[in-house]
Every structure is written in structure tokens, then in C-alpha cells.
C-alpha positions in Angstrom: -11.0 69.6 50.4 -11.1 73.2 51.6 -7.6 74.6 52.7 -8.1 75.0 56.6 -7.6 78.4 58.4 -4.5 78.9 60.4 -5.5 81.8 62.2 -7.8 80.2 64.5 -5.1 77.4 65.7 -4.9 78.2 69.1 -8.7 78.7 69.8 -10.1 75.4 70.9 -9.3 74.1 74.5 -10.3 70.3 76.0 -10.4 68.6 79.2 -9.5 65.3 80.7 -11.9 62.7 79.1 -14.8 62.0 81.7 -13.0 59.3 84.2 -16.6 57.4 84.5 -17.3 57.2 80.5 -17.5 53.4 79.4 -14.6 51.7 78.3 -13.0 51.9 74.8 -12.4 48.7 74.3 -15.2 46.8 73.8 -16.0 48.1 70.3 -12.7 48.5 68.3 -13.9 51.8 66.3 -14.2 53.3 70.0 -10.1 51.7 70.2 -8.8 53.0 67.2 -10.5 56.5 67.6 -8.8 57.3 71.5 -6.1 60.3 70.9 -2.3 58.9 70.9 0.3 61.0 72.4 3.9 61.4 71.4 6.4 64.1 70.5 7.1 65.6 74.7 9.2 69.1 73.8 9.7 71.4 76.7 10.0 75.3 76.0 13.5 76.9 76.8 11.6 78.5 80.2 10.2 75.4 81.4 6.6 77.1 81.1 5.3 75.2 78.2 4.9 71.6 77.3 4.1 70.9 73.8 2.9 67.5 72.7 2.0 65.6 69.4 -1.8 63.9 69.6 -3.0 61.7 67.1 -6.5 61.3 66.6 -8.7 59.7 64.0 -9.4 62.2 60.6 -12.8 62.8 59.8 -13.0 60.5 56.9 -12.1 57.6 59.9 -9.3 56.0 57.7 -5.8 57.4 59.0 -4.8 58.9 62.0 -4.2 62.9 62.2 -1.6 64.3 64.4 -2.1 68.2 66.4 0.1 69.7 68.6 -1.3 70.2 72.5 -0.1 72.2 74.8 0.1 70.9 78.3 1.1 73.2 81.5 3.5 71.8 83.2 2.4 73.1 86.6 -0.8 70.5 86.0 -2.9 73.5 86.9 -4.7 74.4 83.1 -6.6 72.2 81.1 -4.7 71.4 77.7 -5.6 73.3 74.8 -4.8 72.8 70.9 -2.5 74.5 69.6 -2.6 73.8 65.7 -5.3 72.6 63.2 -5.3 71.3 59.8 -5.9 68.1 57.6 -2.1 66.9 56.9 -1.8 67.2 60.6 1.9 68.9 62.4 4.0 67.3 64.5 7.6 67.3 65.6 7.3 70.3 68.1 10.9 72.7 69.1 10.8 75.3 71.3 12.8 78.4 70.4 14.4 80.3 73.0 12.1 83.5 72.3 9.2 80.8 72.5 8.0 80.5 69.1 6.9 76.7 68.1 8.8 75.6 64.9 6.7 72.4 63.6 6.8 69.6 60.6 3.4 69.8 58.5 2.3 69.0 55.0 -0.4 71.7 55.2 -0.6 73.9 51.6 1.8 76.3 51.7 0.3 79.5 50.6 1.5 80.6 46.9 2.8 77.3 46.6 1.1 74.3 43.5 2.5 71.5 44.6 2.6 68.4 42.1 1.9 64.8 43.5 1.7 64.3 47.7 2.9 67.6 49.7 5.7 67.1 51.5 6.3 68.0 55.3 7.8 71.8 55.5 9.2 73.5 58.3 6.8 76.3 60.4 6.7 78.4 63.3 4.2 79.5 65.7 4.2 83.0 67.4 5.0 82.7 71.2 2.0 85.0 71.6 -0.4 83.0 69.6 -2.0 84.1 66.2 -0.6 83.0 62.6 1.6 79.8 61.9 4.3 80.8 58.7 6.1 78.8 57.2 9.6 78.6 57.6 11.4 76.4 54.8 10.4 74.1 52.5 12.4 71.1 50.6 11.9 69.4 47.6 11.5 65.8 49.4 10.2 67.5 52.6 11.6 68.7 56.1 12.5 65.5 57.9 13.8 66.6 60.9 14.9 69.7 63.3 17.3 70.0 66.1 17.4 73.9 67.8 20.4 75.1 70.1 19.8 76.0 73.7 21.2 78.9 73.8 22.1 80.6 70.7 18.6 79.4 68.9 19.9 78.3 65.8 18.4 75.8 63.6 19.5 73.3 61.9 17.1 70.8 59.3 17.5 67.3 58.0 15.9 66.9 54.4 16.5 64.0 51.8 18.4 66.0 48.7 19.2 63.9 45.5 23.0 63.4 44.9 24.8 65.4 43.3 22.2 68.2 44.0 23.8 71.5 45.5 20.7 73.6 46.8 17.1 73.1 46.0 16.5 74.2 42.8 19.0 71.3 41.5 17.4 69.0 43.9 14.0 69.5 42.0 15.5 70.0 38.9 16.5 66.2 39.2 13.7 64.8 40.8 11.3 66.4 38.0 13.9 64.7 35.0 13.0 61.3 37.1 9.1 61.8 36.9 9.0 63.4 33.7 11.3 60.3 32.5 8.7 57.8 34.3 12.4 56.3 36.1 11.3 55.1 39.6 15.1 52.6 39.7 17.3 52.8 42.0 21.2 51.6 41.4 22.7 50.6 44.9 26.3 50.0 45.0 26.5 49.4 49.0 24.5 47.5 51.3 21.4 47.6 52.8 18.9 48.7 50.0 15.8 48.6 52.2 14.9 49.6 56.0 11.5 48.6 58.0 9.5 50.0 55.3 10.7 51.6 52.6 13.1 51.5 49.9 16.6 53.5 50.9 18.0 55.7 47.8 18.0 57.7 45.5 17.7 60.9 47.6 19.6 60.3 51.2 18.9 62.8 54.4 21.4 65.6 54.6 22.1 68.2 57.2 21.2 71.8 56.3 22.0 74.6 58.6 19.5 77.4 58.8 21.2 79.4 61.4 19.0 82.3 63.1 15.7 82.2 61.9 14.7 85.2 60.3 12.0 87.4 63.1 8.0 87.4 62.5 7.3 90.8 60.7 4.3 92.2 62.9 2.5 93.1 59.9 1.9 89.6 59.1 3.8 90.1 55.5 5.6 87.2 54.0 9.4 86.7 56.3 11.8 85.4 53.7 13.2 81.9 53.7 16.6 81.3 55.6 19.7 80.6 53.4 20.4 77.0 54.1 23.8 75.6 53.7 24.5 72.1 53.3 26.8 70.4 56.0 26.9 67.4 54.5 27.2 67.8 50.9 29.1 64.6 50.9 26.5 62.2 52.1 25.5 59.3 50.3 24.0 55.7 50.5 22.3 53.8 52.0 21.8 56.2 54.8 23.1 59.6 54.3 23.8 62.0 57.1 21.0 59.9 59.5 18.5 60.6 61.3 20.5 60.9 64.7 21.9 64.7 65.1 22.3 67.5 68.0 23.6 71.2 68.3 26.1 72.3 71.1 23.9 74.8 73.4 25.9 77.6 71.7 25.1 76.7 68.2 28.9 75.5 67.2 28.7 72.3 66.9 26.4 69.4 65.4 27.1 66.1 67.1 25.3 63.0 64.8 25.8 59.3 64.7 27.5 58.8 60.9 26.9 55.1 59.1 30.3 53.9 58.2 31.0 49.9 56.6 31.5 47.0 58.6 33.2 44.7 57.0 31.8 43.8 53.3 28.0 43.8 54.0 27.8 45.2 57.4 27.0 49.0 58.8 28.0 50.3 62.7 27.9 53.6 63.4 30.8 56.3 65.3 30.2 59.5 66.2 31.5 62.9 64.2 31.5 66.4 65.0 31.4 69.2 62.2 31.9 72.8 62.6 28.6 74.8 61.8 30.8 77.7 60.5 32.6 75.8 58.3 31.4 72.4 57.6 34.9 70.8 58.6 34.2 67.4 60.3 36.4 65.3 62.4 35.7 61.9 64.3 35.1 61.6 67.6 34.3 58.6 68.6 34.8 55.8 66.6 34.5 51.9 67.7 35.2 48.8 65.8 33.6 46.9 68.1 30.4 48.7 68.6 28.0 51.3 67.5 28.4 54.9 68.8 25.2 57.1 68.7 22.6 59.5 70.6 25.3 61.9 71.7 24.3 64.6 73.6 26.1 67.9 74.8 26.5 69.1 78.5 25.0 72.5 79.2 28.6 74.4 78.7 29.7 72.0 75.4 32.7 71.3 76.6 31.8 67.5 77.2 29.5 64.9 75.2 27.9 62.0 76.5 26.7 59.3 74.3 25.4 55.7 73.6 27.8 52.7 73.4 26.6 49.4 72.0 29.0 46.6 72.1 28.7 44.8 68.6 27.7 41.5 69.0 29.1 38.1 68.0 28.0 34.5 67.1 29.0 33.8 71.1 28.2 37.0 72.8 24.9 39.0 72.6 25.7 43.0 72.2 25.9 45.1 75.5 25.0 48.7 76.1 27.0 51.4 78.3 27.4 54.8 78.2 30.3 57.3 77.5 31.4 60.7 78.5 33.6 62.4 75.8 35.6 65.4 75.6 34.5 67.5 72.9 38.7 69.0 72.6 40.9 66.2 73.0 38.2 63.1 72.3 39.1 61.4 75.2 36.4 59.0 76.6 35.7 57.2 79.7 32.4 55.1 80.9 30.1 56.0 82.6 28.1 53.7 84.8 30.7 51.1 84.8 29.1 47.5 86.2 25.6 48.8 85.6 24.0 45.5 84.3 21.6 47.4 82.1 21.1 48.7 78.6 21.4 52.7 79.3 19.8 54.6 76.0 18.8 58.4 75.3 21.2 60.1 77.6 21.3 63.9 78.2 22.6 65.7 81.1 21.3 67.5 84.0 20.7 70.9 83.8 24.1 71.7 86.1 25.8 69.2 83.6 26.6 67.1 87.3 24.5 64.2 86.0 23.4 62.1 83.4 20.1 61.2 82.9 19.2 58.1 81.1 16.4 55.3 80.6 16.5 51.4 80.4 14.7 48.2 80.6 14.6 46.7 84.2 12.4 44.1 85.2 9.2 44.7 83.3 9.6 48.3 83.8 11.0 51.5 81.1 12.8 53.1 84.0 14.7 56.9 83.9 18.2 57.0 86.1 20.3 59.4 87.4 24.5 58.9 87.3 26.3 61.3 88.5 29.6 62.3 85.9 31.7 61.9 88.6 30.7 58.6 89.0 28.7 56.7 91.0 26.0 54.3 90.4 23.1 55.1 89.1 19.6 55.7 90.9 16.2 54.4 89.6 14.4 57.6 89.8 11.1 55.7 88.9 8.5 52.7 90.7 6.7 51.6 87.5 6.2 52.4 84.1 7.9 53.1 80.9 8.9 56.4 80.5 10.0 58.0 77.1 10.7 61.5 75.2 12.5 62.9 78.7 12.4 67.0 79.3 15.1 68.3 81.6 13.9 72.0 82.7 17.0 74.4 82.4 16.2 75.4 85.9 16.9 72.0 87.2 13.2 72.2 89.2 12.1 69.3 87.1 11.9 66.5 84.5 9.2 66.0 81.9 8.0 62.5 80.0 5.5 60.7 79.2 4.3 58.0 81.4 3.0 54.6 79.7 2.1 51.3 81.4 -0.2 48.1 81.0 -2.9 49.8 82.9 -2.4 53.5 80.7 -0.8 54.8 77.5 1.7 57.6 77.3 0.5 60.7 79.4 2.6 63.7 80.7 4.5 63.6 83.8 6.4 66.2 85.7 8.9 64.5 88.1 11.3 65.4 90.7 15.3 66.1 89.0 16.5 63.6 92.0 14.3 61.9 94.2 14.5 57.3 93.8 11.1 55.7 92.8 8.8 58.0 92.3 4.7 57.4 90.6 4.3 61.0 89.3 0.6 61.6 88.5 0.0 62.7 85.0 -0.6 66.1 83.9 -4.5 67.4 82.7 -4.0 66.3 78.7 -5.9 64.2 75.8 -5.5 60.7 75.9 -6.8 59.6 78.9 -9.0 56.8 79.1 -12.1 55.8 81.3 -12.1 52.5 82.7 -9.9 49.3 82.1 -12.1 46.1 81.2 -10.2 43.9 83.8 -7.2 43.8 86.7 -3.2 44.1 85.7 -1.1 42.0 87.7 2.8 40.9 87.9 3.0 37.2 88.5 7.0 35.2 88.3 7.7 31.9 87.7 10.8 29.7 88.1 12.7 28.2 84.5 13.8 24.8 84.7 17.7 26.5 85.0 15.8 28.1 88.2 15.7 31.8 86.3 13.1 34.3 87.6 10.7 34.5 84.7 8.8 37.8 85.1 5.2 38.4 83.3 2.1 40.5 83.4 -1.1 38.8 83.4 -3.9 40.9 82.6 -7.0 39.2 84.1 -11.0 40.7 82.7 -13.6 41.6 84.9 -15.1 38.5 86.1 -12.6 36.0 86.7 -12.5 34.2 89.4 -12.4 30.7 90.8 -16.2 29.9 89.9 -15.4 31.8 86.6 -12.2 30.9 85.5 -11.3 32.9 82.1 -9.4 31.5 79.1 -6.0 32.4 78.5 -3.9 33.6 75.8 0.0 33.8 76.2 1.2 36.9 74.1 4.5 36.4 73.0 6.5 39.9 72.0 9.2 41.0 69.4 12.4 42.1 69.0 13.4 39.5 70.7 16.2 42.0 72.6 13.1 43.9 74.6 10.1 43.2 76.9 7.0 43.8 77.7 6.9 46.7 79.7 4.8 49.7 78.1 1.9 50.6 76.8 0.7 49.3 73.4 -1.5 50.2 70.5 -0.6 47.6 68.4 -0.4 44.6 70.9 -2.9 45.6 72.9 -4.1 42.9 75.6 -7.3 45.6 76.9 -9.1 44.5 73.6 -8.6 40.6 74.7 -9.4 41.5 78.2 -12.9 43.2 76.9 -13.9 39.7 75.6 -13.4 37.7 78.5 -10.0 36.9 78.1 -6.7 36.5 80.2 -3.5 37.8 78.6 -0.3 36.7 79.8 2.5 38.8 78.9 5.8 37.1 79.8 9.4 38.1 79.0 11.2 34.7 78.9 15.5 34.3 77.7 16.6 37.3 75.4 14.4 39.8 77.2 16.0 43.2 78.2 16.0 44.7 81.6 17.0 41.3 83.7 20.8 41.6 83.2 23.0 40.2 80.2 23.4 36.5 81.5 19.2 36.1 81.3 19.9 37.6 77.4 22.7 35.0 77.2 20.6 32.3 77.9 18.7 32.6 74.7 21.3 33.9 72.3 21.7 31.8 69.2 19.2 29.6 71.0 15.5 30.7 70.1 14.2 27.5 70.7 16.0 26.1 74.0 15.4 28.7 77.0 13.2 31.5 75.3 10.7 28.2 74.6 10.7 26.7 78.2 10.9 30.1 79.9 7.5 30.7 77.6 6.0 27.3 78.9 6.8 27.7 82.3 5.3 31.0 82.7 1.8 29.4 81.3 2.7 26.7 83.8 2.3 29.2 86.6 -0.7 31.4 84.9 -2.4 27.7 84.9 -2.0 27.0 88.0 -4.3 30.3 89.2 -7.7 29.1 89.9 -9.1 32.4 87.8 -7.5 30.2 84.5 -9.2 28.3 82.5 -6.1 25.8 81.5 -8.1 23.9 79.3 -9.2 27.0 76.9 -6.0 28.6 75.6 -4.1 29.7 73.0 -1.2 31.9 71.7 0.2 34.6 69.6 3.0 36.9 68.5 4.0 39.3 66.1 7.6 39.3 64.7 10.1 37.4 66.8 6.8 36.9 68.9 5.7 35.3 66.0 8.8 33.1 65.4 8.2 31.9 68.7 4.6 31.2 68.0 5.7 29.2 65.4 8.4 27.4 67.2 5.7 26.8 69.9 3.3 25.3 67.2 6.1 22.8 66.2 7.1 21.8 70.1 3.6 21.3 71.9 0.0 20.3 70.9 -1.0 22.2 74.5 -3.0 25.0 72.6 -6.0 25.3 71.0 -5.0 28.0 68.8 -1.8 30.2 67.3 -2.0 33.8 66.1 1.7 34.6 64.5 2.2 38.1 62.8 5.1 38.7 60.4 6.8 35.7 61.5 9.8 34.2 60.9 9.5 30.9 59.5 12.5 29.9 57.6 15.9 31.2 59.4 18.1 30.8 56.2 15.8 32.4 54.2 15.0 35.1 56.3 18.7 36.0 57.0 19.2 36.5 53.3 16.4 38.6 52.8 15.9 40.6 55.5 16.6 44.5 55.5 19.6 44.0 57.8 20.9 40.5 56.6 24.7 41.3 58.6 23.2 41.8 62.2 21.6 38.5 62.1 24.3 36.7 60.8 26.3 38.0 64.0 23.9 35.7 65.8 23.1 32.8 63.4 26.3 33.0 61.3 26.9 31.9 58.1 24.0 29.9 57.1 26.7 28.2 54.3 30.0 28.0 56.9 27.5 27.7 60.3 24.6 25.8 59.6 24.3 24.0 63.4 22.0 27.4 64.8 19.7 27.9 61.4 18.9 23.5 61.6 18.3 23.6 65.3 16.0 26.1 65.9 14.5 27.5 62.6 10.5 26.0 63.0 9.8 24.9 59.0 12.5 22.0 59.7 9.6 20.7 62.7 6.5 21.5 60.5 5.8 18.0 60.5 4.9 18.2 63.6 2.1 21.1 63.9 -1.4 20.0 64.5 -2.9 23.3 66.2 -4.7 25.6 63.8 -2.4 28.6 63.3 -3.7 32.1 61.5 -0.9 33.5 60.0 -0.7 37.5 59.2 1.5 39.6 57.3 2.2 42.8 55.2 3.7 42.5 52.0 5.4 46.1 52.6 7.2 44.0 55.7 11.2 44.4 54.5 12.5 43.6 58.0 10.0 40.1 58.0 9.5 39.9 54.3 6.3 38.3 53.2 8.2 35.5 51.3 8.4 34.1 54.9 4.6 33.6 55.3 4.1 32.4 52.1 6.0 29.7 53.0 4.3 29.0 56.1 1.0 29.2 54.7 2.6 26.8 51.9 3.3 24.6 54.4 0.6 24.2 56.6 -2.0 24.2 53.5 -0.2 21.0 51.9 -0.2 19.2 55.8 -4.1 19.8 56.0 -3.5 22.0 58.9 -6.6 24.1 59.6 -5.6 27.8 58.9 -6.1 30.8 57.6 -3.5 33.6 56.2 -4.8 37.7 56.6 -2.9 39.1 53.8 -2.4 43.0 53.7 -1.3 44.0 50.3 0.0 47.9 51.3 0.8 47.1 54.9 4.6 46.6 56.8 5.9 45.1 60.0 3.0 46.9 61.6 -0.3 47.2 60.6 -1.0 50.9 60.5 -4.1 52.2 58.8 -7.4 52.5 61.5 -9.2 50.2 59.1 -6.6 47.5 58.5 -6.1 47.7 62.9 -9.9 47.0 63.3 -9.8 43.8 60.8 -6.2 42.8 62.2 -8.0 42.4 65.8 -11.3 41.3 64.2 -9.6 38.6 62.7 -7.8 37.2 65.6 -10.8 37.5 67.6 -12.9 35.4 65.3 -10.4 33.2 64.8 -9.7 32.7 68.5 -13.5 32.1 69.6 -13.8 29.7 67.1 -10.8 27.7 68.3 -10.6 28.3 71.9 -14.4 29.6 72.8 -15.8 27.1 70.2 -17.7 29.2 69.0 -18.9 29.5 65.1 -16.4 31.1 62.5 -17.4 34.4 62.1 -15.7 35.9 58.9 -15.3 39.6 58.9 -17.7 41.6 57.2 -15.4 43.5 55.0 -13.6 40.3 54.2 
């Protein structure tokens, strides 16, 4: 592959997909290939929005990230900003408006042995020539830039022991030359979500000012980078969680400490840039401390609070305003019976902004510091990656819902409940192949049950459609955003309902409706599920005679426990489900949290026998495709296995979709396509009565 040219990066300009083009989602190649946004960063002033947008490479097998920029005013078309096969992402505004970026491009004068690795680069603020900045032996991982000084600051896994780069190579070459892949873990966890954890661990390396473009285009040297935290070390290092005081002084990040034998929390530390000295600031027995954030002056930090939870209590969320001298602490939002996450401060420091779950929607809320309670300042939608201008005119994020996926907003700094229209930018789609609704019902315990019920073109009374209930994960979230992975337009396309509901254990509807499902998967999350089918039956546009359901992680659990409780479906889809509870626990890439719920499988076996589904399997007689990815550490694949074990050896009718280089999420564009392929043929067979149609490329 030829090396692309940098020079002509900012040269191509696009406009808003054609409203009236035909929908995506009726051929899943058209799915796969619509641009994804992510990565909002807003330039120091407020002129420039830069955004991350994935789109399909030309070869059609992985998805290839380029940085957009958007005008915040919503008056200019966006235009591409940077081009090249490995992709960039992670956008920074510096205050003299140079771009810094992640990207694996070549580096010129650089041979690089085995997969490039991501390296730091900057883009002019008058356009022309990206350079890059640094480079790392195991890659740039992450960048955090102060307001107002402009100083950088990089996160890059470094081997132990190794003081600068050259010794960091020095020992990763001895490992490869050697043929030693092993790893020797000596604390607890030894995997996360996808990939092994050790030897190398992140550290923090500060860059300081970045050394001017030379306007003769030669070769700027590297910055000196010094490590802040030489002592890091496993599982997790220095995190991924980090932040510089406006004026360059300070880094604020969330630092993994033990928790008891086996168990991790986090508390918050502060460490002088100057000097590397570090000192704790927060620090919590009882919960996680994290996402701190500075006020515009330094002087005060406001952070993330999660109450750690127990085998009787679920964990709770608040917020906390900390003074950066003394480390005194007080909440904020006191009462607020919501999960508060990714606060920052207004640009006067008077407020905090923040965002949570509540009911159905990803909200963003304004608190002021000297308290108060807090504001929705949004109708609907789920709102992430929020941009406070400096100026205070405005707020920046990007907008997802059932009906769209993420698109960028500009939104009023105070006004309640607002529907901002999205700015001109890739990603937006034509038209949806059916109707999004909100319908409730009422739980035996007479809970509000909330759920979205996507309905296709076409149903009606006459034409009633069949229905599939769509269970989701975590199981501490809910449906509320846009999704590529779980998405219900691809159903919808093919006559399909989709019922969406967020029974017990969903965020957003206040701590008691979590308490009502917590040690409990099977008692209230179960009949909440059932009775919001009940009232999606009872609509004379369902078909309650054709259904079916599926899930995907604790979504899957639940289609597993639902597989064991009722006959009432014609069909189950679970994806990287949990099967066995006591095997799971042990395995899993976080064995301690879920041992706060279940407990001691040994000591506290009541929860694991009541409500883990292979003790019921007995009682299955609905065909059930099961799914998994055997690089799945936080489901591992053991747990299918079993399942498939098990319904096998009962004569169940099934099927197992086995992806040998896939996780908790299936990721690649090809892999996607046969995941929903799959399901669908599996689904039209059991529900439509259709013929099995196997996939061609399986």
C-alpha cells in the first residue's frame, strides 16, 4: 500500500447526506458502511468543532476513522480535515489552534517492525502539513492539553523498569527476539474487556510546551518527555483517567489502589508537573473516586463519587466538589436520585455540568456550586462527549437517540429542555424504515416500566407485525441512545416490532427501581420484562402470536433466564451470555465486583442457586441461537460452551455462531453483517416460519 499524502488533508469538503436517499437498513453492507461519529473536541476559541468519523476502508473489512471539522455556528458544510489508511482520531485543540491527533500513519524516516503504533501529531491552525509530534515504543494512548498554558501531557504503555524510550524498546525487542510472549501477574485482575493487562502498563509523560511549527516545513524536534509516573505498575498503571489544571500545574487522574485481597477501587491523586511529587486527594474506602475535573481558576476540583456496593445495597453515584489546597470535600447535588457522570464546570466555574440516565433518556444538567438542584437542560436524547465554550455562549455534544445516531449539537449554557437541531456533518441518515414510540406498563409491585417500541412501516391493526423484545446489558444501564451494535432499524427493515424495555436494575428511574432487581436477576428484572410484552401485546399493530427474544450480555443472561421461565416465545437470540453464575464469577475479568452482588459462591450460595439459568435448563423447549467471541474476557466463552453443551444433550433445536478473534462485541464490518445475518435467518425461520436460510459465507 502506497504511503498517503499528508499535504492534501484538508482539501476535500462534504455535505449532509441527501435527506430523501433510501434507507440504509434494508441491505446490511449499506448499514455497516454509514459514517460513525465520536471524539466531540471544541477549539480553545469556540470557532472550531473537530470530530472523529469512522467510515468503512476501501478493502470493506474494518472501519477507518478521519477527523471532521464541523462549524459550530451550523452555517458551513463540514469538511475533512485528515486522510490516510491507519486512520487519526482523538482530536485536542491547542490554544494557538493547532490540532494534535493519535494516528498510526508511517512516520517519515521511521522502519517500523511488526503493527505501527499510534504516535502523537499536530495540525497547523492555518491548514497545510500534519508533523508528527512524539512517538512511543507501545504507541501514544492518550493526550490531555491545559486551557490556558497549552501544555501537553501523553499517556503511553512503557515496560517496567524502563526509564525513557530507548530502554522501553530495548526490552520489548529482548522479548521478541527471545520469542517470550508470558506474562507473570502478582496482583489481581490479569485481563480487562478484551485484552490481556501486563507486561507494559500506561504511564503519564509530560511533554510540556510543544515545540513551534518551523515555517520552512523542516523536521521540529521531539519534546523531552518526563515520566510522572515512573512508579506505575500492574494491573493498571497510571489509567486511562487524567486532566491538567487550566494553568498547566497540576494533573488530576483516578489511581487503582487494592481493595481488600482481590478487589480494585479507585481515589483520586494530584501530582505536581514540575516536580512529579504526588499526594492524595480524595480517597474513599467505600467507593470509587474518578473523572475529576478542574474549575476554570484551579483552585477547586469536582469529581465522580461511586458508592461501592454490597451484597444488600446496589452502588450509588454523586458528585463532589474538592479543594485543590486543603482537600476538603462536600457534595454536590445532594438528594439528586440520579447517577451524575462526566462533570466539568461552567465556563464562570458557577456551575457544574453533568450527564445521567433518566427515564429512557442520556440527559446533560446544570448544578449550581453553590447548590441547588439541578436542571435538565435537555427533552430527549442521549447526549455524550460535552464541549463547554470558554465564552460561556454555549455547549457542544453529540446528540443520539432511537430515531438518530450521534450528530453535533450546539445548545444553550442554561436554558431547561431543550431539542437542539444538529449541526451540517457526516453521519446523517435518510429515512427510518418504521415509527419510534415510548409505551409504559405497570409491574406486578405496580412499578412504572418504561420501553421503546419501534414499530416498521406497515403495521397496523389489519397488519399487525411480529414482535421481538430486545433485552440490554450491563444490567446497571438502559436503553436510551443510539446503537450500532443493537440496532432495532435493521429488525424494523424486515417487518419487525422491537420492544426495547428497561425493566428492575435499569438506570435513570431512581435507586429503589435498581433495588428491586439487585441480587435478584430472576424475580423483578424477569416480570418487569413480561409485563412490558404484556402491554406491547395488547396493541392491535402486534402480532402476539409471532415473537421472540434476544440479548446480548446481561441481556443475554436474561434471555436465557427467560428461556428457562416461559415457553411464550418462538425463538431466543442470547449474545455473550451468562449461563452459569458460579462459573462466571470466577472467571470473569472482574471476578470481586460481582461477588459484591452475588457473594461468595462457597460462603453465599442462596443468590448463584436461585437465579443462575443452567440450574432450570430442564426446562427450555424454545430454540435458542447462542453467540459468542472467544476474545470475550468480561463473558468468557467457557460460558457458551456450556450452554450449547446443554441444550445439544436435551435435543433442543439450536444453533451456536462461534467467532474465533471476536470479544464482548462483535467488531469487524464483516463479522457485524453475519452476526445480524444470522439472527435474521434464524428468526424467520422460528418466528416467520420461513425456510433456514444459512449464510452464504457460513
Amino acid at each position: 500500500m502506497s504511503t498517503p499524502s499528508v499535504a492534501s488533508e484538508q482539501s476535500d469538503a462534504s455535505a449532509p447526506a441527501d435527506a430523501g436517499a433510501p434507507s440504509p437498513f434494508h441491505r446490511l453492507s449499506d448499514f455497516v458502511a454509514i459514517p460513525r461519529l465520536g471524539g466531540l473536541a471544541l477549539s480553545a476559541d469556540g470557532t472550531r468543532l473537530a470530530v472523529a468519523v469512522a467510515t468503512l476502508d476501501p478493502e470493506k473489512k474494518k472501519w477507518q476513522s478521519a477527523l471532521w471539522e464541523v462549524d459550530p455556528a451550523g452555517e458551513r458544510s463540514a469538511r475533512r480535515l485528515t486522510r490516510s489508511a491507519p486512520g487519526e482520531s482523538a482530536p485536542a485543540w491547542l490554544p494557538d489552534g493547532s490540532l494534535l491527533f493519535t494516528s498510526a500513519r508511517p512516520v517519515p524516516g521511521v522502519t517500523v517492525e511488526g503493527d505501527p503504533k499510534p504516535a502523537l501529531w499536530s495540525l497547523p491552525a492555518d491548514g497545510g502539513e500534519a508533523r508528527v509530534v512524539l512517538t512511543r515504543p507501545g504507541g501514544v494512548a492518550g493526550v490531555a492539553v491545559a486551557a490556558d498554558s497549552g501544555d501537553v501531557l501523553v499517556s503511553a504503555a512503557t515496560m517496567p523498569g524502563a526509564g525513557d524510550a530507548e530502554a522501553d524498546e530495548e526490552r520489548r525487542r529482548k522479548r521478541t527476539d527471545a520469542g517470550v510472549t508470558a506474562v507473570l501477574h502478582e496482583d489481581y485482575p490479569v485481563r480487562y474487556w478484551d485484552h490481556d493487562l501486563g507486561p507494559a502498563v500506561p504511564h503519564l509523560l509530560w511533554a510540556g510546551q510543544l515545540p513551534a511549527d518551523e515555517p520552512s516545513g523542516e523536521t521540529v524536534d521531539p519534546p523531552a518527555l518526563r515520566d510522572l509516573t515512573p512508579d506505575a505498575r500492574p494491573p493498571h498503571g497510571a489509567g486511562d483517567d487524567f486532566t491538567l489544571s487550566p494553568d498547566g500545574r497540576l494533573v488530576a487522574r483516578s489511581e487503582d489502589v487494592p481493595d481488600g485481597p482481590a478487589g480494585r477501587r479507585t481515589r483520586v491523586v494530584l501530582t505536581e508537573t514540575a516536580t512529579g511529587e504526588t499526594r492524595v486527594l480524595v480517597d474513599d474506602p467505600l467507593a470509587d473516586v474518578h473523572a475529576a475535573r478542574f474549575s476554570p481558576d484551579g483552585a477547586t476540583v469536582v469529581c465522580g463519587r461511586e458508592r461501592l456496593s454490597t451484597y444488600a445495597e446496589p452502588p450509588d453515584y454523586t458528585l463532589l466538589l474538592v479543594d485543590v489546597a486543603t482537600g476538603s470535600a462536600r457534595e454536590l447535588a445532594g438528594g439528586f436520585d440520579r447517577w451524575p457522570t462526566e462533570p466539568q464546570f461552567s465556563a464562570d466555574g458557577s456551575s457544574v455540568y453533568f450527564l445521567a440516565d433518566d427515564d429512557g433518556r442520556h440527559a446533560i444538567f446544570r448544578v449550581p456550586v453553590a447548590g441547588g438542584a439541578p436542571v435538565r437542560l435537555t427533552a430527549n436524547g442521549a447526549y455524550s462527549d460535552l464541549q463547554v465554550a470558554r465564552d460561556g455562549s454555549a455547549l457542544f455534544a453529540l446528540r443520539s437517540a432511537y430515531d438518530s445516531p450521534p450528530l453535533p449539537v450546539r445548545l444553550d449554557p442554561a436554558a431547561p429542555m431543550q431539542e437542539p437541531a444538529p449541526l451540517p456533518s457526516p453521519g446523517t441518515l435518510g429515512p427510518l424504515p418504521g415509527t419510534l414510540h415510548e409505551i409504559e406498563a405497570t409491574a406486578a409491585d405496580g412499578a412504572r416500566v418504561q420501553s421503546w417500541l419501534v414499530l416498521p412501516d406497515g403495521a397496523s391493526a389489519e397488519t399487525p407485525a411480529p414482535l421481538v423484545l430486545w433485552i440490554h446489558g450491563g444490567p446497571l444501564m438502559s436503553w436510551n441512545s443510539w446503537s450500532w451494535r443493537w440496532c432495532p432499524w435493521i429488525l424494523a427493515a424486515r417487518g419487525y416490532a422491537v420492544l426495547l424495555p428497561n425493566p428492575a436494575l435499569s438506570d435513570g428511574f431512581g435507586l429503589d427501581f435498581v433495588r428491586r432487581g439487585w441480587g435478584e436477576w430472576g424475580g423483578a428484572p424477569y416480570t418487569d420484562l413480561m409485563s412490558a410484552v404484556d402491554a406491547a401485546e395488547a396493541r392491535p399493530d402486534i402480532d402476539a402470536s409471532r415473537t421472540a427474544a434476544m440479548g446480548g450480555s446481561f441481556g443475554g443472561y436474561m434471555a436465557n433466564w427467560v428461556a428457562t421461565q416461559t415457553d411464550r416465545f418462538r425463538a431466543i437470540v442470547t449474545h455473550a451470555s451468562l449461563w452459569d453464575l458460579d462459573a462466571f464469577t470466577g472467571t470473569t475479568d472482574a471476578a470481586y465486583y460481582w461477588e459484591k452482588e452475588w457473594g461468595d459462591p462457597l460462603r453465599q450460595p442462596k443468590r448463584y442457586e436461585q437465579n443462575s439459568p443452567h440450574r432450570y435448563a430442564d426446562a427450555i423447549r424454545t430454540p435458542m441461537l447462542v453467540i459468542h467471541g472467544d476474545k470475550d474476557y468480561r463473558v468468557p466463552i467457557g460460558e457458551a460452551l456450556r450452554l450449547w453443551y446443554d441444550l445439544q444433550k436435551r435435543g433442543i433445536p439450536s444453533k451456536f455462531l462461534y467467532f474465533p478473534d471476536e470479544h464482548h462485541w462483535v467488531m469487524t464490518p464483516g463479522n457485524a453483517q453475519v452476526w445480524y445475518e444470522t439472527a435474521l435467518a434464524f428468526l424467520a425461520e422460528h418466528v416467520l416460519g420461513e425456510e433456514w436460510q444459512r449464510p452464504d459465507l457460513l
